[in-house]
N, C-alpha and C positions, 0 to 999 in steps of 0.2 A: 227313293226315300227309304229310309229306315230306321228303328228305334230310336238312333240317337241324336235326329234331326232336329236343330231347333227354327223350334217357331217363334214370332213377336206377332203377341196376339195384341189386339183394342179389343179390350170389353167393354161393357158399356160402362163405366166409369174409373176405369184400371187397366194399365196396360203390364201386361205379363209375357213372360219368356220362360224358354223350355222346351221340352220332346213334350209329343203329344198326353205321354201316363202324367206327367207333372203339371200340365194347365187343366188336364181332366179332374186330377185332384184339388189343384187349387180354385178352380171354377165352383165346381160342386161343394169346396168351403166355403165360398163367399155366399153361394147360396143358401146355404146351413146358415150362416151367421145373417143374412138378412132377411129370412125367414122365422129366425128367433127375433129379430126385431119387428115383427111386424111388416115389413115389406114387403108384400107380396110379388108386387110388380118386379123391383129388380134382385129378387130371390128366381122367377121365372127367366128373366134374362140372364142372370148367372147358369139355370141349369141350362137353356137353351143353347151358352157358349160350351158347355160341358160335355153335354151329347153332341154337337160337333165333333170333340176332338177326340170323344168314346167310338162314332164314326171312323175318325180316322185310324185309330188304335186298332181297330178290326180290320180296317181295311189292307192294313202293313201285313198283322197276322197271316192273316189269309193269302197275300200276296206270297208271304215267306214260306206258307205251308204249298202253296205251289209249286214255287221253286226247290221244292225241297222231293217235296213227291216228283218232278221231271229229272233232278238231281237219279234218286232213285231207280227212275228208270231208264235213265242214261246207261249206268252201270251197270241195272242187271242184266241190261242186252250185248255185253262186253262179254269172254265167256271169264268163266271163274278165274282169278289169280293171276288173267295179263292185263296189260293194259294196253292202251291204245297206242303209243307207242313201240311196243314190241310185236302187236299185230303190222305196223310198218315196216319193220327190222324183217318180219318173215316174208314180208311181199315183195323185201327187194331179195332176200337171199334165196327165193324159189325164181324170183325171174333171172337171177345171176346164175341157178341150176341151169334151168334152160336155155340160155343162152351157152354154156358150158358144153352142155350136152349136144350141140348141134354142131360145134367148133369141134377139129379133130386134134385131141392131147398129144402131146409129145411122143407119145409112143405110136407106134402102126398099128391098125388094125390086121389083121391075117389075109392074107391074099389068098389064093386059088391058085394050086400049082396047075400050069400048063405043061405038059408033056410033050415034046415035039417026037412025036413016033409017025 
């Protein structure tokens, strides 16, 4: 889920649509407006539907601020200025050194003169 999910709420006498910040605010209006008339009762189920979806409005945040702080330290355990990819680039060009370096290059290496005296 995330910010821009919507929902199709039943309220108790209204049914609304929208991301969780737009039924929070229209919940807690209808509450406002039946609380000015007198209603108590469904002035209380208006806010009841409201803190639901204030619930869930924290519950996103929070989610997000997780992900955002593992984000974080994803990357700061990368070292500075590569990336993840170019630590792959380096692990094949060092084992294509070593395999390199065990295979004998084109030229000779230097033999041991023997001397038949």
């Amino acid at each position: 889920m995330n910010r821009n999910h919507v929902f199709d709420s039943h309220g108790p006498d209204v049914r609304v649509r929208g991301t969780a910040q737009q039924l929070f605010e229209k919940y807690l209006q209808h509450g406002r407006d039946s609380t000015g008339a007198g209603d108590r009762v469904a002035a209380e189920a208006y806010f009841q539907h409201a803190e639901h979806y204030f619930r869930i409005m924290n519950a996103m945040a929070q989610a997000a601020q997780q992900s955002q702080q593992e984000r974080a330290e994803r990357t700061s355990r990368q070292p500075s200025g590569r990336t993840q990819m170019n630590s792959a680039e380096d692990n094949d060009e060092n084992r294509m050194d070593a395999e390199n370096a065990q295979q004998p290059h084109g030229e000779a290496e230097p033999q041991p003169e023997f001397s038949e005296n």
